[in-house]
C-alpha positions as CSV (number, residue, x, y, z in Angstrom):
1,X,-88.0,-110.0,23.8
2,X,-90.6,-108.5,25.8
3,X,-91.5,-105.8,23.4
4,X,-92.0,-108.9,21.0
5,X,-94.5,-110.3,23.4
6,X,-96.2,-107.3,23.9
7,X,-96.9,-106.5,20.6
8,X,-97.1,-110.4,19.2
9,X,-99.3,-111.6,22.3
10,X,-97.5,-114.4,22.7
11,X,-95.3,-115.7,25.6
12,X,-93.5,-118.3,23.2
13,X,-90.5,-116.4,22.0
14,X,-86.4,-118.1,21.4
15,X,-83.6,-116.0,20.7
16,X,-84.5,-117.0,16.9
17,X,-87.9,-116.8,15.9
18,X,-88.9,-114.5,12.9
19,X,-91.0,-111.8,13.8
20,X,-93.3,-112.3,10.7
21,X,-93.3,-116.7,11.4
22,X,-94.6,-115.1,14.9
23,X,-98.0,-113.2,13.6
24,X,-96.1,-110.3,13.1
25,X,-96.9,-107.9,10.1
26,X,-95.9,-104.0,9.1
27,X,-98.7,-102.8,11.2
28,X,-97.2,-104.7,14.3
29,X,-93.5,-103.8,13.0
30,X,-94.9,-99.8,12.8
31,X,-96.0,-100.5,16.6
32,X,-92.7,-102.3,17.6
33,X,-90.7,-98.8,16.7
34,X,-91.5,-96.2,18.9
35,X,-91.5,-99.0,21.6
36,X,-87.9,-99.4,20.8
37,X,-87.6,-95.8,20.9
38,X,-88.9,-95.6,24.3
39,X,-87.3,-98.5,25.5
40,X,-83.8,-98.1,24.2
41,X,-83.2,-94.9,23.1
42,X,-82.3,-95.4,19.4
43,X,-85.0,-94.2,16.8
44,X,-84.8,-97.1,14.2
45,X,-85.9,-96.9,10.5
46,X,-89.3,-99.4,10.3
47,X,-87.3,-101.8,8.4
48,X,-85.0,-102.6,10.8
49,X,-88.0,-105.1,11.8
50,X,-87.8,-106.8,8.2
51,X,-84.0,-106.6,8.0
52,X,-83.3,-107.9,11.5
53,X,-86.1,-110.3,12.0
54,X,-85.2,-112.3,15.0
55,X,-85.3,-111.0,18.4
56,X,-81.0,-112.5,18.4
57,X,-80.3,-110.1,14.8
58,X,-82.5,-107.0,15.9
59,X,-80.4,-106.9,19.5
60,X,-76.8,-106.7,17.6
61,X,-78.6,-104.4,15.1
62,X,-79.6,-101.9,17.9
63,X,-76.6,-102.2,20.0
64,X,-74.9,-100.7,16.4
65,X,-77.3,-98.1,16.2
66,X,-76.2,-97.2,20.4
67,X,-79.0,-98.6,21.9
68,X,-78.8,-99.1,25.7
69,X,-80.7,-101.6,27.6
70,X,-83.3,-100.5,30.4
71,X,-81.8,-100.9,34.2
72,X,-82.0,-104.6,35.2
73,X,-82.4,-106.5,32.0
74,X,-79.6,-108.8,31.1
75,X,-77.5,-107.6,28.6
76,X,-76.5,-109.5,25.1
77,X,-73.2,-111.0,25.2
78,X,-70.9,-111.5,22.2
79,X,-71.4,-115.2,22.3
80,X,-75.0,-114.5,21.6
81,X,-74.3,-112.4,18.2
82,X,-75.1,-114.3,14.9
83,X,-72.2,-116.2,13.7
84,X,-71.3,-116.8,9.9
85,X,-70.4,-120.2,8.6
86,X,-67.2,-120.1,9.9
87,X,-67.8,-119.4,13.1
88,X,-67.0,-115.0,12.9
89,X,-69.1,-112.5,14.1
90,X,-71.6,-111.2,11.8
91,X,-72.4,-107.5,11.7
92,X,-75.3,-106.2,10.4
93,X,-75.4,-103.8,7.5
94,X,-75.9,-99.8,8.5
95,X,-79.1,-99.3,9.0
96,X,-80.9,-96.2,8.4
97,X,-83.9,-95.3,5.5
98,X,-83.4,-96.8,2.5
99,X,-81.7,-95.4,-0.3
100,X,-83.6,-94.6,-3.8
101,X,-81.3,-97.1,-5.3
102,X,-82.5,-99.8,-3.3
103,X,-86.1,-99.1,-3.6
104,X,-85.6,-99.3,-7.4
């Protein structure tokens, strides 16, 4: 979450806030990529902001796409992953740039 409060400017961050609720916008998502990059080694598509929109749905979403956290920050657990109605994990879709179809 401290990539969030970087780019948001904002200290007042849960495990569940939206990023675009927050302030955020696609000029602040486009500056919260190569951040991720940096930070976690993964090179996510710029809607993986928009898809994955609280900081709680963007961790699971990077940890799919291999991310590893820096030295000395805690670690997600499972019981922190987003949880369908009954009570299963829920995974996110793949993520990568979006298909011509879905553009359509």
């Amino acid at each position: 979450m401290e990539l969030w409060k970087q780019i948001l400017r904002t200290d007042d961050i849960t495990l569940d806030d939206d990023f675009f609720d927050l302030g955020g916008n696609s000029i602040a998502a486009i500056r919260l990529v190569p951040e991720i990059e940096e930070r976690f080694g993964v090179e996510p598509h710029v809607l993986l902001v928009f898809d994955y929109s609280t900081p709680r749905r963007m961790a699971v979403a990077l940890t799919e796409l291999g991310a590893t956290p820096p030295a000395g920050s805690p670690a997600g657990s499972p019981a922190d992953s987003p949880r369908s109605p009954a009570g299963s994990p829920v995974r996110p879709e793949p993520i990568g740039p979006p298909s011509p179809d879905t553009l359509a």
